[in-house]
N, C-alpha and C positions, 0 to 999 in steps of 0.2 A: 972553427968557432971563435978561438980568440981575435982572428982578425974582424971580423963582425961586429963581438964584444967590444974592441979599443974602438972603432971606428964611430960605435955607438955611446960608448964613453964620450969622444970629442966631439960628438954633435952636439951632443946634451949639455955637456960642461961650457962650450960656445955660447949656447942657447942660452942657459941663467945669466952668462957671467956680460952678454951684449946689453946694446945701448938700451934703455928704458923705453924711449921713445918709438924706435923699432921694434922692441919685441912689442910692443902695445898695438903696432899696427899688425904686426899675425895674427894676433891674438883674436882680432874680431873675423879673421875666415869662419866661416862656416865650419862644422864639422863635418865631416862622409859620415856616413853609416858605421863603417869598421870605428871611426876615431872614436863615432858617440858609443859605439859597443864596448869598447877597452875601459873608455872613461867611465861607464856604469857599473861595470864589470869593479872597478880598482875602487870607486868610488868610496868602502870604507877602510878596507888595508892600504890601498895607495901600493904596494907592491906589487913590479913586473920582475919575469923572470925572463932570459931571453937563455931559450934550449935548444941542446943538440943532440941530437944522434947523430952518428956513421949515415944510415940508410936512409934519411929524415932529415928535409932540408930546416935550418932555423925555424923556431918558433916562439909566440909570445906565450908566458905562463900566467896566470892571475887569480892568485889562490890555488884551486883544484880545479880551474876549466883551463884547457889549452885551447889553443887558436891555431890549431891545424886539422889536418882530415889525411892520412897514409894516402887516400888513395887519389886524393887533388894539390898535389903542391903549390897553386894556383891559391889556395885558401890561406897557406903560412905565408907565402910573396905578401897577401893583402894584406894581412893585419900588421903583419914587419912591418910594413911601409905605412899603414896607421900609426902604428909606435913609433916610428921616424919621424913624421911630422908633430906630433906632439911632445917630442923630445926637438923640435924643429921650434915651436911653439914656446916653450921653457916652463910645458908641464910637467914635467919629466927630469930629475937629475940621477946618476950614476951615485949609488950606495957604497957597493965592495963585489966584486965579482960578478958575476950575474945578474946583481941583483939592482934593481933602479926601482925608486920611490916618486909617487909625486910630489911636487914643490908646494909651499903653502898657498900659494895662485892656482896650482895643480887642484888640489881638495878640493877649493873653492868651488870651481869650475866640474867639478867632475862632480861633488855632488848638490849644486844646482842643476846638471843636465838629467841625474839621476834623477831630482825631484820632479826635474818638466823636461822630459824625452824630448819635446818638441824645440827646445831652448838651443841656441848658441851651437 
């Protein structure tokens, strides 16, 4: 878990602290499904949680919904890797431990897609 954690830490920390320029051109991809789900999901806490168990491969937490299924580890791979790209994106910054918030470009964005599903 903690190597996951740091690794995620320094994507994210990368991500806010790059060029203005380039993060503005990520910024206009499109979202997947999974990224527009996280972001609706976060849309008014802004807090992810990134979980382990032993038995239970990573997962994303946001509030009381998890982004996993025990019995498809195929479902935590997706959303992880939603939450990667949007910590790719520099929605996403590294809080304290587990814990990562979205950036004020983050909110923005996350609930504009919340107001219009179909947005961005």
């Amino acid at each position: 878990m903690v190597d996951i954690v740091a690794s995620l830490i320094s994507l994210c920390t990368l991500a806010v602290s790059g060029g203005a320029k380039a993060l503005k051109e990520i910024q206009k991809r499109t979202f997947s499904e999974p990224e527009r789900e996280l972001m609706i999901t976060a849309a008014q806490s802004g807090e992810f949680y990134i979980m382990s168990v032993e038995e239970i491969p990573n997962w994303v937490r946001i509030g009381g919904k998890d982004f996993y299924d025990i019995h498809a580890p195929a479902i935590s791979a997706k959303y992880l890797s939603a939450f990667k790209s949007l910590c790719e994106r520099g929605y996403i910054e590294h809080v304290n431990g587990i814990l990562f918030r979205l950036t004020s470009t983050g909110f923005e964005k996350a609930r504009q897609v919340a107001k219009y599903p179909n947005a961005g």
